[in-house]
N, C-alpha and C positions, 0 to 999 in steps of 0.2 A: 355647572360651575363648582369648584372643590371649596370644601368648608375653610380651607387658608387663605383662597381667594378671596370670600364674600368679606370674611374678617378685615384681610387688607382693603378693599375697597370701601367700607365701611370707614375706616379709619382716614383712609385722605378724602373722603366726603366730609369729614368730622374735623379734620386737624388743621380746616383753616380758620373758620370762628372759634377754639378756644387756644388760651393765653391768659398764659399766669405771670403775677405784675408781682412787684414786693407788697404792696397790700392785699393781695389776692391770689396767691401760688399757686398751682394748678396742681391738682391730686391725681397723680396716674394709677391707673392701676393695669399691672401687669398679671396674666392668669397663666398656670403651668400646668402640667394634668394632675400632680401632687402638691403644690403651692401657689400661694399667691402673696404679692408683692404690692406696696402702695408705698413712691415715694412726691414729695413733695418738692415741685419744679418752678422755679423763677426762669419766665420766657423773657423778658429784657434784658436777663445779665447770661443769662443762658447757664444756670447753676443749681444742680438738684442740691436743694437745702435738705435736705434729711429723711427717711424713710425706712422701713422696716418689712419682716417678710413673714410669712406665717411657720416657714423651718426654722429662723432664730432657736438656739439652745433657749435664750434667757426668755423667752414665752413658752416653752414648754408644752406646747398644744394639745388635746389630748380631744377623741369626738370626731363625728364629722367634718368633713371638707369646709361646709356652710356654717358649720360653730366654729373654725380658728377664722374661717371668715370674717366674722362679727368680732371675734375676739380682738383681731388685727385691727379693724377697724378702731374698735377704744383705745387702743395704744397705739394708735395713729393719733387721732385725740389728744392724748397725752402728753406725746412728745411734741405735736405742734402746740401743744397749752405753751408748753416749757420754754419754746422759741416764739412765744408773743403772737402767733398767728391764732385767729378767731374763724374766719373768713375763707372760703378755697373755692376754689373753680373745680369742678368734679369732672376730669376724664376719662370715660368707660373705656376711649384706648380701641374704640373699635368691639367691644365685646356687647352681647346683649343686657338689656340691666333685666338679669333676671339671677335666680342661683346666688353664686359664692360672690358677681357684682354688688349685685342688690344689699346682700347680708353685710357686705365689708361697707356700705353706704349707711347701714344704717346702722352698724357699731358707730362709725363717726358721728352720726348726729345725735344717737344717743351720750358721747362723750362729750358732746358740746361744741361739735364743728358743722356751719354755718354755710349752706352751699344750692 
C-alpha cells in the first residue's frame, strides 16, 4: 500500500469521531514536505475560524522543520487566546503524532491550549 494511501485511510478511520463545536473547535493540521499548517475549524457552522502556516512572512521562521513546528504551534496559541478559544479538539488529519505533529501539539499546550 503507498504511503498516500495509508495516510488517506487513516484519516476516514479518524474523521468520523472528531468534530469541532463553537466551544470546542477542532485544530487541523495540515503537513507539506516544507511547511505546515494548523487552522481552527467549527464543524456545526462549517467555518474555518482562523489559522496560520509556518511560511507566513510575519513568523519568520528560522531552524528546523520541528522548531517552526513548535514555533507555529505558540502562535496558534495566541491567536486562538485572541478569539476567546481555551479549549480544541486536536486533529492529526491522518498524520502520525510523531515529528513536526507532535512539536506543533505541543507549542500549543505550551501556549496555553487545552486539548
Amino acid at each position: 500500500m503507498s504511503r498516500t494511501r495509508e495516510i488517506k485511510t487513516r484519516r476516514w478511520k479518524m474523521a468520523r469521531p472528531i468534530s469541532g463545536s463553537a466551544e470546542r473547535p477542532r485544530l487541523v493540521v495540515s503537513r507539506g514536505l516544507r511547511s505546515i499548517q494548523g487552522h481552527f475549524v467549527n464543524d456545526e457552522l462549517g467555518l474555518v475560524l482562523c489559522g496560520a502556516s509556518s511560511t507566513s512572512k510575519k513568523l519568520a521562521i528560522k531552524g528546523s522543520r520541528c522548531e517552526a513546528a513548535r514555533v507555529l504551534g505558540k502562535e496558534l496559541a495566541r491567536i486562538a487566546k485572541e478569539r476567546g478559544i481555551e479549549r480544541v479538539v486536536f486533529d492529526r488529519n491522518g498524520y502520525v503524532y510523531h515529528g513536526r505533529v507532535k512539536a506543533l501539539a505541543e507549542g500549543a499546550r505550551e501556549g496555553g491550549l487545552k486539548f
